[in-house]
Phi, psi and omega in degrees: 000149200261175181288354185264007199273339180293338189257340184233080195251318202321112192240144200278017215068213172296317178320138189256133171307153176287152168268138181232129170235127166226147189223357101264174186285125165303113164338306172240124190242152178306003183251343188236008198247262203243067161283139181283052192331309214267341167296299192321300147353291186299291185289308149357298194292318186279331172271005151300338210274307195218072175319319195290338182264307190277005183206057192290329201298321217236000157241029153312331160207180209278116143241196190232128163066041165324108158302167150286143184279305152312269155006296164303299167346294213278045134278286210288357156244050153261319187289037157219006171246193170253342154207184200292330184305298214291332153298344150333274208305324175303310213261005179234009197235198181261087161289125169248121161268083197298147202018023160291108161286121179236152232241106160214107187290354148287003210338323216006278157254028150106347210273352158297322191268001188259296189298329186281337193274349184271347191249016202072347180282189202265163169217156171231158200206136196209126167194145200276038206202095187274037138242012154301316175285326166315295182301329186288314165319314190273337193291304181275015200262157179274101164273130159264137186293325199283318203272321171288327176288329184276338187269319169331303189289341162268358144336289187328292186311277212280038148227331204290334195281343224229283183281340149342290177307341186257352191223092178180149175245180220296338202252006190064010139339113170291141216240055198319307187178136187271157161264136184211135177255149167249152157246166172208162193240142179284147172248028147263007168256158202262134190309329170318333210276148170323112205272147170303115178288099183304056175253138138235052143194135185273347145333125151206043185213027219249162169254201201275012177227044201286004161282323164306322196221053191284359169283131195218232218201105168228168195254137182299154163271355194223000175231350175075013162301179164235124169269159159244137176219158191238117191292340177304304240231304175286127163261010183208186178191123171278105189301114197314315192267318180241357155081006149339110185265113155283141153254151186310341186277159211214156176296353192242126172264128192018255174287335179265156196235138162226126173268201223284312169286006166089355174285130171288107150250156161266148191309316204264333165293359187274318189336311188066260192229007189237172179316164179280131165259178190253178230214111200262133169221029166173153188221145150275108185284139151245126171316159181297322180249030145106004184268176202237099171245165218249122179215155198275147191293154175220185206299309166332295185307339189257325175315319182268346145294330194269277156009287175298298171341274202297356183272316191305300193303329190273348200230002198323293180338290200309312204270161189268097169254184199273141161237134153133195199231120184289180169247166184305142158177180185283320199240014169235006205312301199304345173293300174305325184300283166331348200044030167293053144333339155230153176325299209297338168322288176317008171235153166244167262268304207294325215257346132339284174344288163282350164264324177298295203303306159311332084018251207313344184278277137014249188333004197234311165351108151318129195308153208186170281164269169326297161306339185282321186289306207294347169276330184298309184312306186332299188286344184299300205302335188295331200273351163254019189233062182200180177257040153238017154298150167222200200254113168273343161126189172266169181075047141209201147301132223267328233214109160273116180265155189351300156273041199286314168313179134290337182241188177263087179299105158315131177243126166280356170228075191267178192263113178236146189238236173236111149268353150287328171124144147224196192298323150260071205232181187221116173080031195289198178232342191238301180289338167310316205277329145293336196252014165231304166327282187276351152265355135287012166241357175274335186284323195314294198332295187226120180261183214217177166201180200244101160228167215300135171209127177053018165112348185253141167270154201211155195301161127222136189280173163063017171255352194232168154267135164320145161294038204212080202219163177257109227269114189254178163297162181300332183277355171259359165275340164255022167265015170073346176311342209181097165295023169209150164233125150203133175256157155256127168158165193301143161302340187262044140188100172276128183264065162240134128023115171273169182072025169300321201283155137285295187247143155239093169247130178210195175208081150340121183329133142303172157305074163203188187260041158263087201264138208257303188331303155001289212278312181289354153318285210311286200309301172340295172347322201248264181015311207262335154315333206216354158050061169309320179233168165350285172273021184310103170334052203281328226247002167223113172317343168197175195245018164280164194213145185301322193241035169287142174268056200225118170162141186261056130266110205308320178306290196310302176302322199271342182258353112006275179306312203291328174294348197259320191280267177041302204257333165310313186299328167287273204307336168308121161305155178317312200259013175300148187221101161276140204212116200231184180243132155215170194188113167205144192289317188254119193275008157286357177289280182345305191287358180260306209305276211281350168296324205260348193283293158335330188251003169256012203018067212245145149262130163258153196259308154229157152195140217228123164304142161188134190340111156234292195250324197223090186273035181226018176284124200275356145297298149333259237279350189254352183287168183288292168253117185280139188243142193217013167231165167239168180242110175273124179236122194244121193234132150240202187246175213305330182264037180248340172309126208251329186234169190261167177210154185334127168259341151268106195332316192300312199288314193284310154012267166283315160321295191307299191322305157332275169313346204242332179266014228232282171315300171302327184294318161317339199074051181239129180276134182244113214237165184308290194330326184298308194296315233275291173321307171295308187255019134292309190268009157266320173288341147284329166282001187292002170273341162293347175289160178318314202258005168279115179331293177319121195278190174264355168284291169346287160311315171296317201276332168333306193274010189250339168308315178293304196332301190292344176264335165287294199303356170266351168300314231232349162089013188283179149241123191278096170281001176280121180292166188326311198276334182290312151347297187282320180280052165251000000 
């Protein structure tokens, strides 16, 4: 038994799946008719809770917006069935889609191509951010257990013992993670003066159930002991060592700093031009017999930071370190505010080091299949190893990694951790490489899905084909050499054939200010350094692109998107189905959206409500109205439409209404944004049809009309006040 088999034993009993082979698109499919939203939903919902588990193949490292796996499933086999039962059956039994290529010019981290490759069909995969192909590569690449297990072990060899060596205190401890403070100096004070320790709770330690478990871990202000205080109960703490009385409150309240003399600044005007610097007051030990105690820095500790300093300056050549600069942007602007000005910024001198080392071990590797996971695990690791990681506490995972935020969150108190690691260590390099590396090759080896048994969804084995496949060119995918392609590069041009494609299933960048490209430079930085694959970009400092489909400007997006739906529309075969998840809150995004479908002479067909991607999002869950669905909007091009289909606002209505009551019956909550979202892109798209009259101004005030007759049909509420309203 492998080390994952224990959490995935679950078998749907003896009984063997029926075998299903499709081997084409059906003229009218169970996707634009009857998709089985609340099944689909339903297995959707759960394996949202814990993606990484129920789809490891495809979370080998940090995407943005991770789809469902499910989800996907249930597209590509309703656009091979004929109804809803016969989609049922696609989506719970061994569905083959035999010689169907399917298609996803979004790719990101893979999950249209991890499911169709699962269902046998052959795939491509395309995006314009290589470290999006980077994740898509590992969802689908032939890893040898024996050969991943050997390069690992000479990772090993030549580094752990060298950053070990860097994470241990005076008795030979491991060393889990130091605690950092940022200063700053008041600039009403004589430059002499002590810099302000950037805490607002001298707390920095409690667990995640602290009316249960309130005792917790603060650091004294004036001598840097570690206390125990019981945060239910205590405002102050009397210091064990200097006999000091403190309060728990720390100088800085949200932006302002008050120092010792009592002048108020704001933090970033105390900065002057460089990162703020830090400051070590405290390490979590383990102990000999395996307990985790909390002890205050001592001369050793800052002695063995000087150390790492001087290995760094001394080894600068040898090592893989991040190169390049950021650029202005919504998610990195506020990093730039902080004077995070270069990658390399973000690590202090140990944790450069030891990732340089670790790096440079990777990079020396003979080229490999193997060697790519193991760059991937690499670039994994950086997101819990920099100073804009914190402490999330005990009774959890130890380490908030970087991006728990969207943007590049500055930390005044950050968390550095082992990045090789130890057995309970959190965002490690030795422990990641199991609960991500090796738990994504036991699902290739046998995958696995969540489908309906006794009304519930539940794991079932023997429904998929192995994950293992071997990745070629577009010419050895069509010479039969190779059942998978994926490239980096713009979508609005493929070097495919026309009338290649069957499917086109994806998910496309929303309307908003989140550029995936911004974030994935942090990686890129270190990457590029280390060339994982071939065509791996080395030869560029970031990874934004002129023909990014990304932008909250509706004009910007939309002429973006329409070249990319274009060249879908070439590669498509005639009986071809184009089919995406899409979901935006402003409906000028939606009127750009069916503007670019339409100039691609794309008819929608549908749009079917279905779960999405996440219910623990904290973006989600703080919004006014929380969206907690996406819209598969199923297009074909304009002379394959074969049936008639709705022509009214009321009618695309009442359908949508069906469907979103399809989902409640399931138990998936469907809250306004949802309704708002399903029936704006079902009442805009009737401009995609031939005979339709009806401008698209008409048309909007038609769907906000709908809007308001559905959510009361289905009994939702709208929690955004009246003025908030009007700008959605």
């Amino acid at each position: 038994m492998t080390i994952f088999e224990q959490e995935s034993m679950f078998s749907t009993g003896n009984a063997e799946p029926a075998q299903i082979s499709r081997n084409a698109v059906p003229p009218v499919t169970a996707l634009e008719t009857a998709f089985p939203a609340g099944l689909v939903s339903a297995a959707a919902e759960r394996e949202s809770w814990r993606k990484e588990v129920h789809r490891p193949a495809t979370h080998t490292h940090k995407w943005w917006a991770q789809r469902l796996g499910s989800v996907f499933r249930g597209i590509l086999a309703a656009a091979v069935a004929e109804s809803e039962q016969d989609a049922v059956e696609c989506y719970s039994n061994a569905l083959r889609l035999e010689d169907l290529v399917v298609c996803d010019p979004f790719a990101g981290s893979g999950t249209t191509l991890a499911e169709a490759a699962k269902l046998g069909a052959k795939v491509v995969g395309r995006d314009i951010n290589p470290v999006a192909t980077l994740v898509q590569r590992q969802a689908l690449a032939q890893w040898d257990l024996a050969r991943l297990e050997s390069v690992y072990k000479q990772v090993e060899a030549r580094v752990r013992r060298d950053i070990d060596e860097l994470h241990r205190d005076k008795h030979g401890r491991t060393v889990l993670y130091y605690f950092w403070v940022a200063l700053a100096q008041c600039p009403h004070c004589p430059p002499s003066s002590p810099p302000v320790e950037l805490f607002s709770r001298y707390v920095f330690a409690q667990h995640a159930y602290p009316k249960k478990y309130p005792n917790s871990k603060a650091i004294c202000p004036h001598c840097h002991a570690v206390e125990i205080v019981n945060v239910v109960e205590d405002k102050q703490m009397e210091c064990g060592s200097c006999g000091q009385v403190s309060s728990l409150t720390g100088p800085v309240n949200r932006a302002v700093m008050t120092c010792q003399q009592g002048h108020e600044t704001k933090v970033l005007d105390s900065l002057g031009d460089q990162p703020p610097k830090m400051r070590m007051y405290a390490k979590q030990v383990l102990s000999n017999d395996g307990t985790r105690l909390y002890e205050p820095i001592d001369d050793f500790d800052i002695a063995l930071y000087e150390k790492a300093e001087r290995l760094l300056a001394e080894q600068v050549e040898h090592l893989v370190l991040p190169a390049g600069t950021l650029d202005d942007g919504y998610n990195t602007r506020q990093a730039i505010r902080w004077n995070y000005r270069e990658w390399k910024h973000f690590f202090n001198a140990r944790q450069l080091y030891s990732m340089g080392l670790l790096g440079s071990a990777i990079r020396d590797l003979d080229s490999s299949p193997e060697r790519e996971a193991l760059a991937t695990l690499f670039s994994g690791v950086l997101e819990f190893n920099n100073l804009f990681c914190s402490f999330k506490g005990e009774g959890t995972g130890a380490v908030r990694h970087m991006f728990s935020n969207h943007v590049l969150k500055p930390e005044r108190t950050p968390l550095e951790a082992h990045p090789w690691g130890a057995p309970v260590s959190s965002g490690s390099f030795s422990t990641l490489y199991k609960s991500r590396i090796l738990r994504a090759w036991e699902y290739k080896q046998q995958p696995h899905d969540l489908v309906p048994v006794d009304g519930k969804p539940e794991r079932a084995y023997n429904l998929s084909v192995p994950l293992s496949l071997q990745l070629g060119s577009a010419e050895d995918l069509q010479h039969q050499r190779s059942s998978a392609y994926v490239q980096c590069g713009s979508s609005a041009s493929f070097d495919l054939p026309n009338n290649s494609v069957d499917l086109v299933i994806t998910d496309p960048p929303f309307m908003d200010n989140v550029h995936y490209s911004e974030l994935a430079d942090f990686f890129h930085a270190w990457l590029r350094q280390i060339q994982p694959f071939d065509d791996y970009p080395t030869d560029v400092g970031t990874t934004r692109h002129t023909e990014e489909v990304q932008s909250a400007d509706p004009g910007e997006f939309g002429h973006a998107i329409a070249a990319v739906w274009k060249e879908c529309a070439r590669i498509l075969k005639p009986s071809g189905i184009l089919a995406f998840t899409f979901h935006q809150a402003r409906i000028a995004g939606w009127i750009e959206l069916v503007k670019a479908l339409e100039a691609a002479g794309l008819v929608v067909t549908a749009v079917q409500p279905v779960k999405a991607e996440m219910s623990t999002s904290t973006i989600k869950s703080s919004a006014a109205n929380p969206s907690n669905l996406d819209s598969i909007v199923v297009c074909r091009q304009a002379d394959q439409v074969t049936s008639a289909l709705p022509t009214t606002a009321s009618a695309v209505r009442k359908r949508a209404v069906t469907a979103l009551r399809e989902c409640l019956d399931a138990g998936i909550s469907v809250g306004y944004a949802d309704v708002e979202s399903v029936i704006r892109g079902s009442v805009l798209a009737l401009h995609t049809l031939p005979d339709c009259t009806a401008s698209l101004e008409e048309l909007s005030i038609d769907a906000e009309r709908e809007v308001f007759k559905a959510a009361t049909e289905l009994n939702v509420e709208s929690r955004k006040s009246s003025r908030e309203a009007g700008r959605s």
